[in-house]
GUVO-726313 format. One record per residue (C-alpha): residue number from 1; residue in one letter; x, y, z. Coordinates in nm, 4 decimals, padded with zeros to 6 digits, always signed. Example, Ala and Ser with C-alpha at 12.3 -4.5 7.8 and 13.67 -1.06 7.14 Angstrom:
residues 2
node num: 1, residu: a, xx: +01.2300, yy: -00.4500, zz: +00.7800
node num: 2, residu: s, xx: +01.3670, yy: -00.1060, zz: +00.7140
This chain:
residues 270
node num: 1, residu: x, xx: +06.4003, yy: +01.5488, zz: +07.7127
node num: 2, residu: x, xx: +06.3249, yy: +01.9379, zz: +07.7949
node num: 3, residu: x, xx: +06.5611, yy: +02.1604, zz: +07.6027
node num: 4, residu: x, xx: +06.7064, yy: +02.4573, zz: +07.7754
node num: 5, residu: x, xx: +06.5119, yy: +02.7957, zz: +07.7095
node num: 6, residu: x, xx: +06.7764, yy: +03.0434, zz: +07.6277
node num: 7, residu: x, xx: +06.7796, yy: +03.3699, zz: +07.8335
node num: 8, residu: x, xx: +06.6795, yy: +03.6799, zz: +07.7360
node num: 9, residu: x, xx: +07.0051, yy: +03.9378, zz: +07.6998
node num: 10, residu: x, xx: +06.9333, yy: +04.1700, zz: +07.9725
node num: 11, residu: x, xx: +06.9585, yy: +04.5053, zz: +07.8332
node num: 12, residu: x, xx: +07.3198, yy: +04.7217, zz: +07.8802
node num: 13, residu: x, xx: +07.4196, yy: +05.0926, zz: +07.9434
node num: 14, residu: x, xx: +07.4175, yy: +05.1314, zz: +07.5166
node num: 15, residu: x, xx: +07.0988, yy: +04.9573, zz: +07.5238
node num: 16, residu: x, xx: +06.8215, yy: +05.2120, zz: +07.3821
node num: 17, residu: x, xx: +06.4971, yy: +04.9711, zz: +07.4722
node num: 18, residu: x, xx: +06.4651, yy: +04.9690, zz: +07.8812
node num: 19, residu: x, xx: +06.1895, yy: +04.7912, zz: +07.9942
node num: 20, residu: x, xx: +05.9027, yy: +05.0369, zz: +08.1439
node num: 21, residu: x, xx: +05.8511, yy: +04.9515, zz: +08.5187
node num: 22, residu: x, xx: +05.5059, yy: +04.7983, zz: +08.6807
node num: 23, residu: x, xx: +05.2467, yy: +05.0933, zz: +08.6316
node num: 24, residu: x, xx: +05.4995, yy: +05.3250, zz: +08.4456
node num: 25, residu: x, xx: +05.3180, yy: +05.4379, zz: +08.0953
node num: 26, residu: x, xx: +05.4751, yy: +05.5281, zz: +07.7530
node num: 27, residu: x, xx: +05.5150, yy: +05.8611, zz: +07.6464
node num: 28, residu: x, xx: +05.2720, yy: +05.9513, zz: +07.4503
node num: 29, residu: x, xx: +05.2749, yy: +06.1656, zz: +07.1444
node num: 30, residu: x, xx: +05.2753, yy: +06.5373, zz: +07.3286
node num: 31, residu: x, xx: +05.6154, yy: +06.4215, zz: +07.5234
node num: 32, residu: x, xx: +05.7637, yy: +06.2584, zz: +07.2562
node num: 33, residu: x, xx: +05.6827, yy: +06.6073, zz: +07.0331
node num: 34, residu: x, xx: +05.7918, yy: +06.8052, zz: +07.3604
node num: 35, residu: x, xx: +06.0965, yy: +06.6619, zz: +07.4024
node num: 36, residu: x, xx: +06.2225, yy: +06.6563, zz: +07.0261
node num: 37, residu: x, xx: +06.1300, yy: +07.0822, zz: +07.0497
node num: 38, residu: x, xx: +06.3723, yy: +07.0705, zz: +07.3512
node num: 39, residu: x, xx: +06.6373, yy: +06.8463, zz: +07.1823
node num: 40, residu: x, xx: +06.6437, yy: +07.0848, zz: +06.8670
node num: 41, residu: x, xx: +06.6224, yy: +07.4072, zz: +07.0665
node num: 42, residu: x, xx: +06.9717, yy: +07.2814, zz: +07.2313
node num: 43, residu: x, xx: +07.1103, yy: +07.2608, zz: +06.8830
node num: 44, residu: x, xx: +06.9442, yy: +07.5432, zz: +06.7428
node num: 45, residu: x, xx: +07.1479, yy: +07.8123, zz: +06.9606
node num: 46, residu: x, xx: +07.4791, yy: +07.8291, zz: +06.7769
node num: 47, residu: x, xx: +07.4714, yy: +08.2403, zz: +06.7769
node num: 48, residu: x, xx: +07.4315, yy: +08.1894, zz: +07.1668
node num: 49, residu: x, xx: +07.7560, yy: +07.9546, zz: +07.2058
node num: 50, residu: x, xx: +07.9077, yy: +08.1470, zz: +07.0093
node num: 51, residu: x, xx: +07.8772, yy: +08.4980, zz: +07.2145
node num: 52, residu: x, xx: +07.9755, yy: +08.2882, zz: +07.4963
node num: 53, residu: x, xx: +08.3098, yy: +08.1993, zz: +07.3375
node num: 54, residu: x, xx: +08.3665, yy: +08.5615, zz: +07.2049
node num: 55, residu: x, xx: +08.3323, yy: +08.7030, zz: +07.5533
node num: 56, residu: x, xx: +08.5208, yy: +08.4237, zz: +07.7022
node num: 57, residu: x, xx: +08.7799, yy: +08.5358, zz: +07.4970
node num: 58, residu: x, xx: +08.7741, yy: +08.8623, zz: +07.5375
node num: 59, residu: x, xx: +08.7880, yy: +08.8222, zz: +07.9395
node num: 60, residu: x, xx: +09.1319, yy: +08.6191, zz: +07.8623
node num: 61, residu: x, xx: +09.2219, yy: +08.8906, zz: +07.6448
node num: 62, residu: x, xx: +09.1952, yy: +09.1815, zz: +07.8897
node num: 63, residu: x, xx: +09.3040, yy: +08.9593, zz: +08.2320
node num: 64, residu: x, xx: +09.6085, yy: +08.8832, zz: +08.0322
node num: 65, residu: x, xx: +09.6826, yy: +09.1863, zz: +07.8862
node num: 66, residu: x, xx: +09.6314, yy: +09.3368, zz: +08.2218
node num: 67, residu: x, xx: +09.9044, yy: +09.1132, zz: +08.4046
node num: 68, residu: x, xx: +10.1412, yy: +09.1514, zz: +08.1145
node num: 69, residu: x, xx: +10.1044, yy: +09.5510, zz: +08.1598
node num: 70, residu: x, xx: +10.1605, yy: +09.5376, zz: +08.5100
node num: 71, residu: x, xx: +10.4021, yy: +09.3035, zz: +08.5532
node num: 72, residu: x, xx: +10.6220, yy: +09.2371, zz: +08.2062
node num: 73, residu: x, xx: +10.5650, yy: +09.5349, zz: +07.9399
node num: 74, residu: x, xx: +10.3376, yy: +09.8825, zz: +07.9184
node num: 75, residu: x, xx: +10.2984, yy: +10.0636, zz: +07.5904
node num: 76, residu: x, xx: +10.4100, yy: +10.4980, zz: +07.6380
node num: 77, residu: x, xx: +10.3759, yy: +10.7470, zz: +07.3624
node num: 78, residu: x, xx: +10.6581, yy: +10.9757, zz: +07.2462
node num: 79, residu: x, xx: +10.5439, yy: +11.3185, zz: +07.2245
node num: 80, residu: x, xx: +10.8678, yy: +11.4894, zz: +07.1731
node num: 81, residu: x, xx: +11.1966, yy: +11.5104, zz: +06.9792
node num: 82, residu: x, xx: +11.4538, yy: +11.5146, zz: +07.2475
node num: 83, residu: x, xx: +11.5376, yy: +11.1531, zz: +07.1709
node num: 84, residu: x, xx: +11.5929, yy: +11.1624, zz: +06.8327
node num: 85, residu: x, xx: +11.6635, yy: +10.9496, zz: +06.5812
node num: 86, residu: x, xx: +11.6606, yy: +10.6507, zz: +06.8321
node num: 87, residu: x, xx: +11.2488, yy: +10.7768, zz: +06.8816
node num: 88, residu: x, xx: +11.0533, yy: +11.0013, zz: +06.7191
node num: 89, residu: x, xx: +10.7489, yy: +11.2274, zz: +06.8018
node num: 90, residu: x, xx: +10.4510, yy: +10.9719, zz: +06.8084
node num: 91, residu: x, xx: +10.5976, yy: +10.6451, zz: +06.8454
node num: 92, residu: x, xx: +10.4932, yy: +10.3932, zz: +07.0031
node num: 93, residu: x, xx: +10.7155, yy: +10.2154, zz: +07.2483
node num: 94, residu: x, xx: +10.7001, yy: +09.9076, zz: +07.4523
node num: 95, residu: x, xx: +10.8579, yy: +09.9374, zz: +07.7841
node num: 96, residu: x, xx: +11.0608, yy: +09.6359, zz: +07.9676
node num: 97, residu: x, xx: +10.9108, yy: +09.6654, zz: +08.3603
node num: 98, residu: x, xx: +11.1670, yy: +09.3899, zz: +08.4777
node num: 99, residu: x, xx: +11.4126, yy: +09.6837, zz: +08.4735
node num: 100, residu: x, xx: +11.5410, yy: +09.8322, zz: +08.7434
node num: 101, residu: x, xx: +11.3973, yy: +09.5090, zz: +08.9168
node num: 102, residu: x, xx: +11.4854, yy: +09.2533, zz: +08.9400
node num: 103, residu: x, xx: +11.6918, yy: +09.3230, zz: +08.6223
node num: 104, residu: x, xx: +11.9654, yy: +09.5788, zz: +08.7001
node num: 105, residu: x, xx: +12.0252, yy: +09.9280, zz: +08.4664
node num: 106, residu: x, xx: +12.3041, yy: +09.9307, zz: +08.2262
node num: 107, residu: x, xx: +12.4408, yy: +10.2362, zz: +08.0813
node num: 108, residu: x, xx: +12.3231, yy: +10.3055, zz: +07.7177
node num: 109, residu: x, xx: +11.9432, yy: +10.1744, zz: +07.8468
node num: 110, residu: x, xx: +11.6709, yy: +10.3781, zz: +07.6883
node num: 111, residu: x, xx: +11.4301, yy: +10.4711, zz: +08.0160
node num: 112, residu: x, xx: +11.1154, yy: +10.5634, zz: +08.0961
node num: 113, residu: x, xx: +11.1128, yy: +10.7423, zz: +08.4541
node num: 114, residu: x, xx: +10.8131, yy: +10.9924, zz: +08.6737
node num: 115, residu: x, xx: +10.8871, yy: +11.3498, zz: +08.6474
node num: 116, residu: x, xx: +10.8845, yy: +11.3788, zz: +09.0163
node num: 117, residu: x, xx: +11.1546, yy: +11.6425, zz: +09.0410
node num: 118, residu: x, xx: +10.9716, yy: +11.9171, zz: +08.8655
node num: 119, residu: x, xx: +11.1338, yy: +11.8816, zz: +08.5091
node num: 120, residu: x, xx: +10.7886, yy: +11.9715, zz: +08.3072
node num: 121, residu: x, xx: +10.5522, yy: +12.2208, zz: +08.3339
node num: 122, residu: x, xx: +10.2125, yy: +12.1260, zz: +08.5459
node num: 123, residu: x, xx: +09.9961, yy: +11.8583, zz: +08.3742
node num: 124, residu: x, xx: +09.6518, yy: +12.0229, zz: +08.2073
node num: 125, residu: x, xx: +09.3573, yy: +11.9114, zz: +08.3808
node num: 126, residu: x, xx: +09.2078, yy: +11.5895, zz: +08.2047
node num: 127, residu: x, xx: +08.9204, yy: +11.6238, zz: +08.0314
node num: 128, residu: x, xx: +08.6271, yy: +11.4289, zz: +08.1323
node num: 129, residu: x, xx: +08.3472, yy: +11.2574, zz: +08.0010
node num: 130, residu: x, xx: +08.2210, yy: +10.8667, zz: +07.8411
node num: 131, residu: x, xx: +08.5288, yy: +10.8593, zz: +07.5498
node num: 132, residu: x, xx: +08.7945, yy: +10.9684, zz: +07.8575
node num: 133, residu: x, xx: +08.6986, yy: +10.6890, zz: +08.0668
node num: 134, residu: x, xx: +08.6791, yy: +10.4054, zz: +07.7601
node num: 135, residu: x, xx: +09.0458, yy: +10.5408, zz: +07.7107
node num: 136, residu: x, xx: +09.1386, yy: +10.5141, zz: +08.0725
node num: 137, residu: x, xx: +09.0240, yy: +10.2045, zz: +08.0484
node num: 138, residu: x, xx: +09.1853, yy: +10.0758, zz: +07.7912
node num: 139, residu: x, xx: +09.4874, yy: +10.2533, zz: +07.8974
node num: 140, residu: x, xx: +09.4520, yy: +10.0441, zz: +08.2287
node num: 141, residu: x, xx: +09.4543, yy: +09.6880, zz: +08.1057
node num: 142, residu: x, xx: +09.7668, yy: +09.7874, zz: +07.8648
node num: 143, residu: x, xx: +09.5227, yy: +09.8523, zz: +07.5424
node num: 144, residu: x, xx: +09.6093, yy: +10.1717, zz: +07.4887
node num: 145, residu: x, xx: +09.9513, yy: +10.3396, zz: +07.4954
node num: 146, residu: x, xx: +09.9964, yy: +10.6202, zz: +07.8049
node num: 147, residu: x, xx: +09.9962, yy: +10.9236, zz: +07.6783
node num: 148, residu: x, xx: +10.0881, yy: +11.0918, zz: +08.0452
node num: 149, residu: x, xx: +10.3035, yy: +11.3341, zz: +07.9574
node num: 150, residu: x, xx: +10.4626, yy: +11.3411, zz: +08.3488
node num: 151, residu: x, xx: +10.6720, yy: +11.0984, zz: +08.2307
node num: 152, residu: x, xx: +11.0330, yy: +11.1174, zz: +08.0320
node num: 153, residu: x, xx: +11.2255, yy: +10.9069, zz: +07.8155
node num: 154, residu: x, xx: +11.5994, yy: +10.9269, zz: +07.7857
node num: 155, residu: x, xx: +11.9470, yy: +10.7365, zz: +07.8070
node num: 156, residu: x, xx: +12.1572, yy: +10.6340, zz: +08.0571
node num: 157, residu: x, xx: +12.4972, yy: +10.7773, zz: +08.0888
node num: 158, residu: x, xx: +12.6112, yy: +10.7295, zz: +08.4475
node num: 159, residu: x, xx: +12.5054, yy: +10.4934, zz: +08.7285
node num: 160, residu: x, xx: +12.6070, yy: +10.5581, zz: +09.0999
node num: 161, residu: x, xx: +12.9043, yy: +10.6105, zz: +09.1293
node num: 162, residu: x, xx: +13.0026, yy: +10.7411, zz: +08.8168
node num: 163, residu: x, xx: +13.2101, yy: +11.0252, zz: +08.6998
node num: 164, residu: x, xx: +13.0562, yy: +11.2202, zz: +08.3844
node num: 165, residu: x, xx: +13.2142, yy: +11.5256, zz: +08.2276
node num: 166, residu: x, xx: +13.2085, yy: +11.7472, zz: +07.9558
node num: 167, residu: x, xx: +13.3785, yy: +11.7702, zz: +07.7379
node num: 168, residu: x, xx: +13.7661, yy: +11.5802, zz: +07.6810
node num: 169, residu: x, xx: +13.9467, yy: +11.7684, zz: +07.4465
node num: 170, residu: x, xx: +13.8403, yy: +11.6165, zz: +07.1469
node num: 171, residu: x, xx: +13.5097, yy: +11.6997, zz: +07.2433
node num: 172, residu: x, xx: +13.3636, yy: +11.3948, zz: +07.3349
node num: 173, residu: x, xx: +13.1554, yy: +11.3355, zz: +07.7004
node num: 174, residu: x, xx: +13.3997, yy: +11.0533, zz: +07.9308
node num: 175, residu: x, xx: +13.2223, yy: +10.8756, zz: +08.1999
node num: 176, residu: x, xx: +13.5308, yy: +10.7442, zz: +08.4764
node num: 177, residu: x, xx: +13.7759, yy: +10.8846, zz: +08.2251
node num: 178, residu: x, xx: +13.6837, yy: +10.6510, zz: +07.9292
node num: 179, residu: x, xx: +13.5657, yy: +10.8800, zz: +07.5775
node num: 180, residu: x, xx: +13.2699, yy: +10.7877, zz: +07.4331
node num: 181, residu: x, xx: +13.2321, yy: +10.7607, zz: +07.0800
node num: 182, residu: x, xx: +12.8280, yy: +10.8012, zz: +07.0601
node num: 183, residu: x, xx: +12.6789, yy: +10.7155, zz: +06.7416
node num: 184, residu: x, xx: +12.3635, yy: +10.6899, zz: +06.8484
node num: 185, residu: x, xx: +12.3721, yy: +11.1117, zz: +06.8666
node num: 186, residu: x, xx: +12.1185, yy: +11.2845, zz: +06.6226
node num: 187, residu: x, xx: +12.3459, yy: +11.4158, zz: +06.3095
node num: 188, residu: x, xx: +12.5052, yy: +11.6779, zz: +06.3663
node num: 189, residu: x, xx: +12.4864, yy: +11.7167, zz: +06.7338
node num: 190, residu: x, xx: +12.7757, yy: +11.7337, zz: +06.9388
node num: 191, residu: x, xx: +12.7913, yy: +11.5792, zz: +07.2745
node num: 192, residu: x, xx: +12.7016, yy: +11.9435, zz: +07.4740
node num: 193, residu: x, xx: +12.7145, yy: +12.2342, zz: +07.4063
node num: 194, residu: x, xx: +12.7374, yy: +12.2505, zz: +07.7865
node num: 195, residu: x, xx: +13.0525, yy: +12.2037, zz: +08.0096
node num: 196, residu: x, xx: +13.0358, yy: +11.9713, zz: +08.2917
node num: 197, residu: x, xx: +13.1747, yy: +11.7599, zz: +08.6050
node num: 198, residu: x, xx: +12.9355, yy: +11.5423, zz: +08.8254
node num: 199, residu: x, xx: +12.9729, yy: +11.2522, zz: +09.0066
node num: 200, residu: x, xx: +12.6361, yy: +11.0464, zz: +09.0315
node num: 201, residu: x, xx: +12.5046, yy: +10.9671, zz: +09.3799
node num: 202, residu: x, xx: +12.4259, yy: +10.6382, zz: +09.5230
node num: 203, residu: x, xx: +12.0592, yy: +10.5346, zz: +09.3998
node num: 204, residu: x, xx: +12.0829, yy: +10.8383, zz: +09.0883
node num: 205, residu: x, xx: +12.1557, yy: +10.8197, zz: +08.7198
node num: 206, residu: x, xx: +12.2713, yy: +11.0794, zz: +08.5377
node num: 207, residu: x, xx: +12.0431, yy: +11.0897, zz: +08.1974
node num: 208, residu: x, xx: +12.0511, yy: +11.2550, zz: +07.8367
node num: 209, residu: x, xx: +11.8842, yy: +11.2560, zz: +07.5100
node num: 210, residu: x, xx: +11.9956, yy: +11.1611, zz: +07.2101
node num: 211, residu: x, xx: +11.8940, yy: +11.4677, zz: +07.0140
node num: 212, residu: x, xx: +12.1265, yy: +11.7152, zz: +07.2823
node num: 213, residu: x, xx: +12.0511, yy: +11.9929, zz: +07.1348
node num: 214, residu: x, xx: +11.6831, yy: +11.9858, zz: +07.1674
node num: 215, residu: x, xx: +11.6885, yy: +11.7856, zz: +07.5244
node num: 216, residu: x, xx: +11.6468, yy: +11.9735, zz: +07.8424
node num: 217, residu: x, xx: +11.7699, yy: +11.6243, zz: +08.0602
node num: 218, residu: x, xx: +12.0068, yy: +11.6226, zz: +08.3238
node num: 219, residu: x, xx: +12.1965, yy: +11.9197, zz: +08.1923
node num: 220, residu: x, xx: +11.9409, yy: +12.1569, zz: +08.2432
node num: 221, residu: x, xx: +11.8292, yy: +12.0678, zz: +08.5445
node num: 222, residu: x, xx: +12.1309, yy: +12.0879, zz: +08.7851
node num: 223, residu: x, xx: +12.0030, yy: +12.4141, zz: +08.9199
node num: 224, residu: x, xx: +11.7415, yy: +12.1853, zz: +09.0800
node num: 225, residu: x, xx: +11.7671, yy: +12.0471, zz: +09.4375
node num: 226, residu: x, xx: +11.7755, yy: +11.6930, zz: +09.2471
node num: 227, residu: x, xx: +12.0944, yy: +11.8772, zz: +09.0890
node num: 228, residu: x, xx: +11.9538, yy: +11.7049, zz: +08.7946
node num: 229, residu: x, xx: +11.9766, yy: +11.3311, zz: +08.8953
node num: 230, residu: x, xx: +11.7459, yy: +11.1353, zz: +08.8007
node num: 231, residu: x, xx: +11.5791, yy: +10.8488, zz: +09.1133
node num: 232, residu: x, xx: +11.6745, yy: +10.5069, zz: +09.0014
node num: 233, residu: x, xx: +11.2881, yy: +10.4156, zz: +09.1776
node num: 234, residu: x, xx: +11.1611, yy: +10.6677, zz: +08.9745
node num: 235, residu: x, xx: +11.2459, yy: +10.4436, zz: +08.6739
node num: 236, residu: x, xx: +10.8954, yy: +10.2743, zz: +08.5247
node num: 237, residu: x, xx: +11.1402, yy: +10.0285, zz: +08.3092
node num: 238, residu: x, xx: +11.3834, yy: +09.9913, zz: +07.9636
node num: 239, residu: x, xx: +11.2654, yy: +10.1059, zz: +07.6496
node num: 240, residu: x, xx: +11.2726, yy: +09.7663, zz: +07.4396
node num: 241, residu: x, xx: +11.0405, yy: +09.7706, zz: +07.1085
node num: 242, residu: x, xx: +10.9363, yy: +10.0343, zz: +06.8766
node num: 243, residu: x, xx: +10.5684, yy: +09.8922, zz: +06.8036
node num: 244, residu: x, xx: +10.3892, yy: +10.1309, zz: +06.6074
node num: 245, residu: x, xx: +10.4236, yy: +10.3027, zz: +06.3390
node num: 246, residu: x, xx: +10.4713, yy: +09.9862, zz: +06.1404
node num: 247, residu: x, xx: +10.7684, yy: +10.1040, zz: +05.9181
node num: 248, residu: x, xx: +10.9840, yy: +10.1780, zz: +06.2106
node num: 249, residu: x, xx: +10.9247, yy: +09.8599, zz: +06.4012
node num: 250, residu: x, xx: +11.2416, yy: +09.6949, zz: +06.5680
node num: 251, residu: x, xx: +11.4320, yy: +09.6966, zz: +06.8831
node num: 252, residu: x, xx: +11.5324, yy: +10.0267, zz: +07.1432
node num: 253, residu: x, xx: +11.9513, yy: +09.9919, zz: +07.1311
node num: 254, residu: x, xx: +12.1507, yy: +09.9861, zz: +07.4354
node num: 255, residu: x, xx: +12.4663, yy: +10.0333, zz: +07.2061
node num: 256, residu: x, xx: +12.6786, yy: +09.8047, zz: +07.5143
node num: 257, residu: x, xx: +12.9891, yy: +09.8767, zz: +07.2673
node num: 258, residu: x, xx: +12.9846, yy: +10.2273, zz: +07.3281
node num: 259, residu: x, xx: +13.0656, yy: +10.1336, zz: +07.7416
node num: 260, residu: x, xx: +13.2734, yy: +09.7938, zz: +07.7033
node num: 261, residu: x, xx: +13.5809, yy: +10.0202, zz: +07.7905
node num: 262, residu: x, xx: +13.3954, yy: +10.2470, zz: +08.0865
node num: 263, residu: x, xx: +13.5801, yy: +10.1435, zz: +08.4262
node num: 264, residu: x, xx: +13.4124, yy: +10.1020, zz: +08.6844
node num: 265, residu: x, xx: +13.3413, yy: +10.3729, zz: +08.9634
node num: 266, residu: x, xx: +13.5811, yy: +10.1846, zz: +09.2110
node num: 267, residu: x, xx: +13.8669, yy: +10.0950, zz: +08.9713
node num: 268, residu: x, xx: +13.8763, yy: +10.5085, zz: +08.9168
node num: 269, residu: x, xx: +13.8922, yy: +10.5359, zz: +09.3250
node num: 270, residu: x, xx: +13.5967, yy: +10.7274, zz: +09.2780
């Protein structure tokens, strides 16, 4: 009686042997060597994977330090004293942009605002050349603090609507009749050493430094058609970090204590 021949397997996907097809040849030693080269030559580029990471990387890098300067944070340089102790010359500051918008102002914010009313002398021409753009460009994409000195940085004592005035008479500034006790103030300043009695327009702040005595802010500038008011759209955003230098690294104070007791502009029936 015949016994069954048992089948073949036919070969699977994982299979390495495939049968060659009617007139198809074998490789012969040249492709084989050929495509072993080519196999290794894949694996023997490591240097060229790896610059393709590194600039992948970097491209992240900049795209996303790009959105975050535009639309969340943008490092400014302090090249002055006026707001003192709170920032010294050459600090480093990161600046909140979600303030004015769509986060509102408070009083006691540090800001960073255009000089658009004339405040500072005339910017220098910029120099030009390769290193000037590298630094524009880094300055761009958020690399590289601004060092623009048409901007200003000071604190917010009255919002629209406010009444600000110098001095009560124990000599302290009162915004809608409430004292301020300001310990933020460089040591040893007093609140002015200039009288005064404004009332800040709708879509104005009325700023000042913390180092009065060396800050030409709103006080000094009310002989201005701005009357020294500062543009609430004007504002580039909050002062919130103190990045660099590394020993003075921390958070910009709003000092909300100083204002719990500051009524507002309607309560005063101003």
């Amino acid at each position: 009686m015949p016994q069954n021949t048992p089948e073949a397997p036919l070969p699977n996907d994982e299979d390495p042997v495939r049968p060659r097809r009617d007139g198809e040849q074998a490789p012969g030693p040249a492709e084989e060597i050929h495509g072993a080269h080519a196999e290794a030559g894949r694996r023997r580029n490591p240097v060229l994977s790896w610059l393709k990471e590194i600039a992948t990387i970097v491209a992240i890098a900049l795209v996303l330090s790009f959105l975050i300067k535009t639309f969340l944070f943008r490092a400014y340089y302090i090249p002055s004293g006026s707001m003192e102790n709170t920032l010294e010359v050459q600090d480093r500051i990161f600046v909140n942009l979600l303030v004015p918008n769509p986060i509102a102002l408070k009083r006691g914010d540090v800001v960073v605002f255009r000089d658009t009313q004339g405040w500072l002398p005339a910017a220098a021409p910029k120099p030009t050349g390769p290193g000037t753009w590298l630094k524009d460009a880094l300055t761009f994409v958020g690399l590289v603090p601004d060092e623009s000195e048409q901007h200003l940085v000071k604190r917010v004592i009255g919002l629209p609507g406010d009444r600000v005035i110098c001095c009560d008479a124990q000599g302290k500034l009162t915004v809608n009749g409430a004292p301020l006790t300001e310990p933020y103030l460089y040591p040893g300043a007093q609140p002015s050493d200039k009288t005064f009695d404004v009332t800040v327009p709708a879509g104005k702040l009325w700023v000042m430094g913390d180092h009065r005595n060396e800050s030409a802010d709103s006080r000094e500038h009310q002989n201005l058609p701005s009357k020294g008011f500062v543009s609430i759209s004007d504002v580039e955003g909050q002062a919130a970090v103190i990045a660099w230098p590394l020993n003075r690294l921390g958070s910009v104070g709003s000092y909300p204590d100083v204002f719990k007791n500051v009524p507002s502009p309607a309560a005063t029936g101003k």
